[in-house]
C-alpha positions as CSV (number, residue, x, y, z in Angstrom):
1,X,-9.3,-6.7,23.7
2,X,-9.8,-4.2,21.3
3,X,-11.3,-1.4,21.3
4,X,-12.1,2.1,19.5
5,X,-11.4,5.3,20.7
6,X,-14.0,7.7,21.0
7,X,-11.7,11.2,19.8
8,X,-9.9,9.6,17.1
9,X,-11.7,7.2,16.3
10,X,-8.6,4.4,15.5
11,X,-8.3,0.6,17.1
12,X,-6.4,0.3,20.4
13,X,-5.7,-2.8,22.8
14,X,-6.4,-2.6,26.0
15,X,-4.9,-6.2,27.6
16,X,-4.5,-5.8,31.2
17,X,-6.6,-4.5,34.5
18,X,-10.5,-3.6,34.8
19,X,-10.0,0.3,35.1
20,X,-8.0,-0.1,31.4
21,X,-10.9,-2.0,29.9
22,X,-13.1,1.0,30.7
23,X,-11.2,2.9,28.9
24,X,-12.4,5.4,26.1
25,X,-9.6,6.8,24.3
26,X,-6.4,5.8,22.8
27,X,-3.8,8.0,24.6
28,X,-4.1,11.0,27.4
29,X,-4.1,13.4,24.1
30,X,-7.3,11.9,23.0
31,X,-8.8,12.2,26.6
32,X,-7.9,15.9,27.0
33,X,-8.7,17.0,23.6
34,X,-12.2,15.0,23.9
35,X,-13.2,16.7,26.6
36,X,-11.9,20.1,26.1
37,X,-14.3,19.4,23.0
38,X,-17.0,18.4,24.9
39,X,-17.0,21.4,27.1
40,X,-17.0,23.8,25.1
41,X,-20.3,25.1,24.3
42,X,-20.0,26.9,20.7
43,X,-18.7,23.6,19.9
44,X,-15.7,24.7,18.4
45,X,-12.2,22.6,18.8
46,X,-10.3,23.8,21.2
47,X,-7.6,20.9,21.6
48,X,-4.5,23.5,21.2
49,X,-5.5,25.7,24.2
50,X,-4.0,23.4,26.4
51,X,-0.5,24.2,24.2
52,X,-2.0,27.7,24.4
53,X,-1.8,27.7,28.3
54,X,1.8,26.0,28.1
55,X,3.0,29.4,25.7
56,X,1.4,31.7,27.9
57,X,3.4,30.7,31.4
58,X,6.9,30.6,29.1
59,X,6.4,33.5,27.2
60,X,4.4,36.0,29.1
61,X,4.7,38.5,32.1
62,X,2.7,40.3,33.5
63,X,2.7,44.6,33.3
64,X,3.3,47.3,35.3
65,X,-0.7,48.4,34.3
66,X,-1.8,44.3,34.8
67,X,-0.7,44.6,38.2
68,X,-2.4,47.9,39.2
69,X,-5.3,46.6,37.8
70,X,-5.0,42.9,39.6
71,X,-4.6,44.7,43.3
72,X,-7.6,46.9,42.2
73,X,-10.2,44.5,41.0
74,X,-8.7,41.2,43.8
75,X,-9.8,44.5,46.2
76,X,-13.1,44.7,44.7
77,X,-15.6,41.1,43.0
78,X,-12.3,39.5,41.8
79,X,-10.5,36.2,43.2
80,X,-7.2,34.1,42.8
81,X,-8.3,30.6,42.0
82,X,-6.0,27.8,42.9
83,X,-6.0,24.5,40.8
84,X,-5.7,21.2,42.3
85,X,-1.9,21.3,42.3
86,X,-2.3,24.6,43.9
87,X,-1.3,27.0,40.8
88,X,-3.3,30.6,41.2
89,X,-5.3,31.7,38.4
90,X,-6.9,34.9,38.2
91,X,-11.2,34.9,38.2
92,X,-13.9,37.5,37.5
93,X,-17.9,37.2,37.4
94,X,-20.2,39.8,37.1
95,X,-24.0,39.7,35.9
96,X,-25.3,39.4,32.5
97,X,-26.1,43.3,32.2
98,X,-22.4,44.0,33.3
99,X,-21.1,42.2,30.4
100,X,-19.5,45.3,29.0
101,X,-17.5,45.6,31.9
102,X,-16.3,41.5,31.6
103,X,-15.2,42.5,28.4
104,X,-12.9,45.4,29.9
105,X,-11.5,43.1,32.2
106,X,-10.9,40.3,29.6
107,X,-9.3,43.3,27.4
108,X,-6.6,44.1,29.7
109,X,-5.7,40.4,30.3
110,X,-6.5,39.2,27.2
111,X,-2.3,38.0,26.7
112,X,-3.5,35.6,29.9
113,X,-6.9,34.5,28.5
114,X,-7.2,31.8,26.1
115,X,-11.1,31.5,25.8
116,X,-12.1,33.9,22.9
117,X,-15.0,35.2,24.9
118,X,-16.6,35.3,28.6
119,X,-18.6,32.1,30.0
120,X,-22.3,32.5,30.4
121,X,-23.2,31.2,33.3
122,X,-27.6,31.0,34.0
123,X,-29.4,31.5,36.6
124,X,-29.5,29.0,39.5
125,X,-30.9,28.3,42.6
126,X,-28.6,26.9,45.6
127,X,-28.8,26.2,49.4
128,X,-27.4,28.3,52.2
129,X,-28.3,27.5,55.8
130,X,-31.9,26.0,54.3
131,X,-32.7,29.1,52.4
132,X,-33.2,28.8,48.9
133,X,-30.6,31.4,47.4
134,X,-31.6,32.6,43.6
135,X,-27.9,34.1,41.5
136,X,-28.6,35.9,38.4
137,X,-27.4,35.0,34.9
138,X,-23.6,36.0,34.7
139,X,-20.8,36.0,32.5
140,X,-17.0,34.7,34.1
141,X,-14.0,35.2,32.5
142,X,-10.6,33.6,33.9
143,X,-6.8,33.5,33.2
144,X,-4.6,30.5,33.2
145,X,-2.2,29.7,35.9
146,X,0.6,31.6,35.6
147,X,4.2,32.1,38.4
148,X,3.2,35.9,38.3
149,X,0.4,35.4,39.8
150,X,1.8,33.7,43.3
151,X,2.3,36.8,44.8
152,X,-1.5,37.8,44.8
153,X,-2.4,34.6,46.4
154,X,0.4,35.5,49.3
155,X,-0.9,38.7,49.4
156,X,-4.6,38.4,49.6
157,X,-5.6,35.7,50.9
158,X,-4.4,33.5,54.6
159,X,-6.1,30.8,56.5
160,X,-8.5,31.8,59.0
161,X,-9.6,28.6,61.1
162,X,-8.6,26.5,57.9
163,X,-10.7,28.0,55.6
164,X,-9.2,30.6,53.0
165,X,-10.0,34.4,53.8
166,X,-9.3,37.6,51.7
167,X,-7.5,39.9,53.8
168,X,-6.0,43.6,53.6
169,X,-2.7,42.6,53.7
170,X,-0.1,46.4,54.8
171,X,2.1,45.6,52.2
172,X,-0.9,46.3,50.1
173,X,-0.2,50.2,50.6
174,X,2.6,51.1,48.2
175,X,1.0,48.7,45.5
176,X,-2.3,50.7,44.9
177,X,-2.7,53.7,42.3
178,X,-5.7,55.6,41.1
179,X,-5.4,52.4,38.5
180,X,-6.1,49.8,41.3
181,X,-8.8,52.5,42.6
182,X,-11.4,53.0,39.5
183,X,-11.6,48.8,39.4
184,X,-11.8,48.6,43.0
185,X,-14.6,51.3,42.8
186,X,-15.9,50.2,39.6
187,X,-16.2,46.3,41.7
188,X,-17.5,47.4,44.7
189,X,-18.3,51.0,45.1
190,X,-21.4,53.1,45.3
191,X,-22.6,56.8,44.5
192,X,-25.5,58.3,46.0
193,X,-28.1,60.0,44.2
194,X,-27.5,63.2,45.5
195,X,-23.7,62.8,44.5
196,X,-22.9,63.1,48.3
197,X,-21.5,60.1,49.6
198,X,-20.1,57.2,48.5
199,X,-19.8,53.5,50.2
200,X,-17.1,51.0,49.1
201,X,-18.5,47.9,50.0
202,X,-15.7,46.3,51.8
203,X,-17.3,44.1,53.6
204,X,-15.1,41.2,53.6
205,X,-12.6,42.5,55.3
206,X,-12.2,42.6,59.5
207,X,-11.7,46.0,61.5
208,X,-8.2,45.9,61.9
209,X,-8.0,45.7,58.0
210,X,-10.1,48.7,57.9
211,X,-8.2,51.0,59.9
212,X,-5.4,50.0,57.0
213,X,-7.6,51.1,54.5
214,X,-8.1,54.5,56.5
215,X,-4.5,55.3,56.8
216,X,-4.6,54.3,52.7
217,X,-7.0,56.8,52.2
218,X,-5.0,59.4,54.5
219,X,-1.4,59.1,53.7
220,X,-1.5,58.5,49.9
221,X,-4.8,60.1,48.5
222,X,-5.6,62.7,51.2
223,X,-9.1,61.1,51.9
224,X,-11.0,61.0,55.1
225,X,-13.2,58.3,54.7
226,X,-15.1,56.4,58.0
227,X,-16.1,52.9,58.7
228,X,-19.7,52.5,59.5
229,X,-20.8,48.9,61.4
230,X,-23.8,46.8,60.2
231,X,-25.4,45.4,62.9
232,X,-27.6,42.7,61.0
233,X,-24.8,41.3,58.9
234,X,-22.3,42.1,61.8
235,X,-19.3,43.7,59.1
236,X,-18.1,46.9,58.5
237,X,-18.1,49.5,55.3
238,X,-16.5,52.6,54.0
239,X,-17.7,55.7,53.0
240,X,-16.9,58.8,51.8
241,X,-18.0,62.7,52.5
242,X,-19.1,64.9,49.4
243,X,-15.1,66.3,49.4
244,X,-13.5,63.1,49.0
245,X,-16.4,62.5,46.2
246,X,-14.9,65.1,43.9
247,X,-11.4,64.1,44.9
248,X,-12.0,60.6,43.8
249,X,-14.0,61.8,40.7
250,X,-10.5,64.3,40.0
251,X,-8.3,60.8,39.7
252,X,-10.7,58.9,38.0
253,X,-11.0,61.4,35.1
254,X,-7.7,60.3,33.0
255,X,-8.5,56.9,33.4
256,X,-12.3,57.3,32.1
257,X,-11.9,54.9,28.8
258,X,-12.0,52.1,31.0
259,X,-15.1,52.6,32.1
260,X,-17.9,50.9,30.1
261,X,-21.2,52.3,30.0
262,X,-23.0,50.1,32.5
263,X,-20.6,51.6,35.2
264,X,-21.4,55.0,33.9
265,X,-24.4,55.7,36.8
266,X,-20.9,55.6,39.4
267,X,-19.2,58.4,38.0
268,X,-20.7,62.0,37.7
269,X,-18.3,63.5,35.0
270,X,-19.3,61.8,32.6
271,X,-23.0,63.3,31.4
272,X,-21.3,62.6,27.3
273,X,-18.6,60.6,27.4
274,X,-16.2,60.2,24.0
275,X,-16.0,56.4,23.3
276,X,-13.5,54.7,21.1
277,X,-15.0,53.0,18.4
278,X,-12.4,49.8,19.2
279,X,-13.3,49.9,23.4
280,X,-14.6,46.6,24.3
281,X,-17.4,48.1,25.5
282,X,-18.4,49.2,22.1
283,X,-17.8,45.5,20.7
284,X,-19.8,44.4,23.9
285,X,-22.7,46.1,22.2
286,X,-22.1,44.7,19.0
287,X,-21.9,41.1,20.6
């Protein structure tokens, strides 16, 4: 039999077995670049990002700033993906009007990243215990797999009645800076109005994990923070006093030109911030 193949559009023979007669394309090349075609919705070719991906493991490792940043923001909204052969990737998602802060993100890892910019993702209605749950229009942005990113899998994340469960893992102690902090904050954190309290949403995470993110707090940034219960969701939260406020707010300051200006609301120093004409968050307004 012969037959034509849909990428490359040249004669093939296909002699032997059902499952080959249904066939589409010539050669596993034609498949993958096909449908790395197909699903990509500006609709340009992208049949070298899988050579891309293959350049990226050989060639690149990951910096000493990359991995503040990881322990910060896989603290916070972010996750380590695994792939079918179990290989982590590194995944972020925020909402449409956070798309500035994507774009941060993406910056940082952009020597991971091959898609030129974030996925836009619409709103969609799913399912959860017979309630219809509405998600907002969001934008996701994702890494390859890469080796270097093993150890936040093994770090993060453990099996908890055999389903996979972030966890505030000790070792976790020595790793975060006031790098890890501001995208940890940035993810998950908020200010009050009267600028005095904050609550990190850390909700995830049991009450033995919480009493290591107290002695965090305490040993290496000379915070007091509590944990506060909540009864109808049955988890736990931090939050902090108006001291540990300005405290925070002090090692945030240096590191300000990573914030983008939909996170500005969480940060009271910065009434008229100096932005870089060539921040992402700049280009984010462009876009």
């Amino acid at each position: 039999m012969i037959k034509k193949c849909v990428f490359c559009n040249n004669d093939y023979e296909v002699t032997r077995g059902c499952v080959l007669k249904k066939r589409k394309y010539c050669s596993k090349v034609c498949h993958d670049n096909y449908w790395l075609k197909k699903g990509n919705k500006s609709g340009k070719f992208m049949g070298d990002k899988l050579a891309q991906g293959k350049t990226i493991k050989l060639t690149q490792t990951l910096s000493d700033f990359q991995k503040q940043f990881i322990v910060g923001t896989l603290l916070g909204d972010s996750n380590v993906g695994l792939s079918r052969k179990g290989s982590p990737n590194l995944r972020f998602q925020h909402t449409k009007k956070n798309f500035d802060y994507v774009l941060v993100k993406t910056e940082i890892l952009k020597n991971f990243i091959i898609l030129e910019k974030p996925t836009l993702y619409p709103p969609r209605e799913s399912y959860l215990n017979g309630v219809i749950v509405k998600t907002k229009a969001s934008y996701t942005s994702q890494t390859v797999t890469h080796q270097d990113l093993k150890q936040y899998d093994t770090l993060f994340y453990t099996r908890i009645k055999d389903k996979r469960t972030k966890v505030f893992n000790e070792k976790l102690i020595n790793l975060i800076t006031p790098v890890s902090l501001i995208f940890w904050y940035m993810d998950d954190g908020t200010l009050s109005k009267n600028h005095n309290f904050i609550n990190l949403s850390t909700n995830c995470f049991s009450y033995k994990d919480h009493l290591k993110i107290l002695r965090l707090f305490n040993e290496k940034f000379n915070l007091k923070p509590k944990i506060y219960f909540i009864k109808i969701q049955k988890n736990y939260y931090t939050r902090f006093n108006k001291e540990d406020v300005s405290k925070l707010m002090s090692l945030f300051e240096p590191l300000k030109q990573y914030i983008p200006p939909s996170m500005f609301y969480k940060f009271t120093f910065l009434s008229q911030p100096v932005v870089n004409p060539t921040h992402p968050q700049l280009i984010a307004v462009r876009l």
